[in-house]
Each structure stands twice: as structure tokens, then as C-alpha cells.
N, C-alpha and C positions, 0 to 999 in steps of 0.2 A: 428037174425041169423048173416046175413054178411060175409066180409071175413076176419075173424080174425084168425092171428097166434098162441094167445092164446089158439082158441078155437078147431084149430087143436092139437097143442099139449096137450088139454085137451084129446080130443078126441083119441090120437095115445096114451096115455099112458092109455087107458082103453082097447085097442086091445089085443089081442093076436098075431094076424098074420098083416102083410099091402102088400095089392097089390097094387101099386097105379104106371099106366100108365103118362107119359107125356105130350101125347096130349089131355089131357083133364082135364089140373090143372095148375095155374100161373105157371113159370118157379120156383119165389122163394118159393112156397108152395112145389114143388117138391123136392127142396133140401133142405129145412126143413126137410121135410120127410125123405130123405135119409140119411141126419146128423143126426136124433133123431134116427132113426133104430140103425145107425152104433154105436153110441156111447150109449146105451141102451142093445144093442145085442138082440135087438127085430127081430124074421122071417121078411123077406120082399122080395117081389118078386117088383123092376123096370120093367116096362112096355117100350116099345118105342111106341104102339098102343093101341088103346082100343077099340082092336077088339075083338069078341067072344074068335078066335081060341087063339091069345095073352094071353087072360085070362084065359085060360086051361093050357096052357103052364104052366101060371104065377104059380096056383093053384100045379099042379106039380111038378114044379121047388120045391114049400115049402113042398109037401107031403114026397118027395125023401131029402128033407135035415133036417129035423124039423122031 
């Protein structure tokens, strides 16, 4: 397994949607994620928490724009 950025971006380009929170992901895994979204135009809901309520939000934020 491991922490490979390969295996994220394997991983994010078999997604559909990506929620992915901050506090609970290396800083540069995050903005891998962010940059592969943006420049893809893949859905993506930015978290600051990963918290329950956070993750509803997040989920909605993508229901109301996707």
C-alpha cells in the first residue's frame, strides 16, 4: 500500500466525485488532490474538518452543483 502519489492519482482518476477534508491527509496529498480536480474538472468538495457535519455539507455542496 503506502503513501504513494502515484497511487492516489491512480485512485482519483477512477472517482467520480472527491471529498477530501485537510485534517486528515499530508498537506501535499491535499493539493495533489486539489490540482488533479481542478485541472481534470473532476466534482470535488475541499473539507477544512473531518467532521460528520463537514462531510454533509461537503456531500451537498457536490449534490447542488454536479
Amino acid at each position: 500500500r503506502g503513501d504513494s502519489i502515484e497511487r492516489l492519482y491512480a485512485l482519483l482518476a477512477q472517482a467520480d466525485m472527491v471529498i477530501c477534508p485537510i485534517d486528515c491527509v499530508r498537506h501535499d496529498f491535499f493539493f495533489a488532490v486539489k490540482h488533479f480536480c481542478q485541472y481534470t474538472k473532476k466534482p470535488c468538495a475541499l473539507l477544512d474538518r473531518s467532521e460528520i457535519n463537514t462531510f454533509c455539507t461537503g456531500i451537498q455542496v457536490l449534490m447542488t452543483k454536479y
